[in-house]
N, C-alpha and C positions, 0 to 999 in steps of 0.2 A: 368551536371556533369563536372566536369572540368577535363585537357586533362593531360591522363597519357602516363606515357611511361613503356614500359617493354624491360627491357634486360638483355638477357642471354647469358651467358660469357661462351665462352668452346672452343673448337677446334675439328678435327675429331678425335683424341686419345681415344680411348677405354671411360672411365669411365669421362673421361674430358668432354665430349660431354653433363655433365650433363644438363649446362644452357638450350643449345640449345634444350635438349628433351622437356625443358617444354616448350621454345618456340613455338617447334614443335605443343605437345600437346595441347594447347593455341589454337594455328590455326585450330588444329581439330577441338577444341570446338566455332570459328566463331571468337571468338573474334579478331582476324584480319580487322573482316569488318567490326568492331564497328570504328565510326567518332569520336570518344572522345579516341580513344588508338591506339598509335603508337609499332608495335613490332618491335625490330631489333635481330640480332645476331652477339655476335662479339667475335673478337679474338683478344684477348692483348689489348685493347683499349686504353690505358696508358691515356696522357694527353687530348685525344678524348671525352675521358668519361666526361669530361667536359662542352663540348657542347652540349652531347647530354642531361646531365642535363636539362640544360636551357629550360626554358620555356615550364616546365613542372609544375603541381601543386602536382602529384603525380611519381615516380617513383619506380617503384620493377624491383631489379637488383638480378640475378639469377646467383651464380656460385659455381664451383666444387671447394672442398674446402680437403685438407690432413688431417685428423684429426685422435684423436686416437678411435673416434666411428667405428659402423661397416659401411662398406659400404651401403650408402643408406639413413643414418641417415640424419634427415631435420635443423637445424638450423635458429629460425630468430633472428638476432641482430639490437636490438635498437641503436643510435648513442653512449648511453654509454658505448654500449657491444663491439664499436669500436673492443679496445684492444686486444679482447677475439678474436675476426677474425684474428687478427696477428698471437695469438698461435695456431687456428684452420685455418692455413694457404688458402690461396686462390693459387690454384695450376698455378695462373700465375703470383706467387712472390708477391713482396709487391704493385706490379701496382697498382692493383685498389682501396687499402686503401689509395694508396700516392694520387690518383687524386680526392677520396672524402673528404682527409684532405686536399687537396690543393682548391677545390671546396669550402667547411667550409669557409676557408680562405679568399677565393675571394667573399664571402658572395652569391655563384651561386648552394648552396643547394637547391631542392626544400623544397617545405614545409612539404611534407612526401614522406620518404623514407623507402621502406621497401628492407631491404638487406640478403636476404637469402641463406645460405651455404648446400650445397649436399655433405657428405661425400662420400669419393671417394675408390678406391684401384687404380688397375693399368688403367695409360695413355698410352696405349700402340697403337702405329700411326698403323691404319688400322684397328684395332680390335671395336667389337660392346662395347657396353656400357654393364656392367653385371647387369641381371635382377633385382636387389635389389637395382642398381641405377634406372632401366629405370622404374621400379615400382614406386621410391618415386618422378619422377619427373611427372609422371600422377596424382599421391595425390596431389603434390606441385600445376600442372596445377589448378584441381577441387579446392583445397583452392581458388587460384588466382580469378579464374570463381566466386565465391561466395563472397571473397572481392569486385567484381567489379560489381556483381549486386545489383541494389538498393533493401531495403526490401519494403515489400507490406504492405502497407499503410492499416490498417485495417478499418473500415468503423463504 
């Protein structure tokens, strides 16, 4: 299989922390010790995010995102639906659109990217993540877990 990367964008702020739960979650499920998949967790990554692109075949990039759904709601945007993650904001400003249009650019995309948004409510610094987030980012995890395992080869 060839090597992917997972990363989830949040901070400790309440509902923000969504990336990081499914990074969290991920780790419950082992996928940590898998040698084909790199996880990180990061905060503002800005022009970072670019290297950590690199030399990857696959990357799912996980973040909390302002929108007018309810808290909780999943989102995934294909590279067309770009645009549509601007008006369905990424709660750490236009960073991390500017470093994968700037990535585009530099021709340092992988070759699939899956970029998925956690509608949010309140970022509020020290507060837990409210259960409607920390709900969709355990679904998000089990997707991820079954994107990433191969199907059974029937006989």
């Amino acid at each position: 299989m060839s090597r992917v990367r997972i990363l989830g964008i949040g901070s400790p702020s309440g509902d923000d922390q969504a990336g990081w739960l499914v990074v969290d979650a991920l780790a419950a499920h082992g996928v940590h010790a898998r040698d084909d998949v790199v996880i990180d967790k990061l905060d503002r990554p800005g022009v970072q995010l670019i290297s950590l692109l690199e030399n990857a075949d696959w990357v799912i990039l996980v973040d909390a995102m302002q929108s007018d759904d309810p808290p909780g709601h999943v989102q995934r945007f294909d590279r067309k639906d770009w645009p549509a993650y601007i008006e369905g904001l990424s709660s750490h400003g236009l960073g991390v659109l500017d470093a994968l249009l700037l990535a585009r650019e530099l021709g340092k995309l992988p070759a699939r990217l899956d970029l998925y948004g956690i509608a949010i409510g309140a970022a509020t610094p020290g507060e837990p993540a409210q259960s409607a987030v920390m709900a969709a980012a355990t679904q998000l995890a089990r997707r991820i877990v079954g994107d990433l395992t191969p199907p059974v080869r029937q006989a």
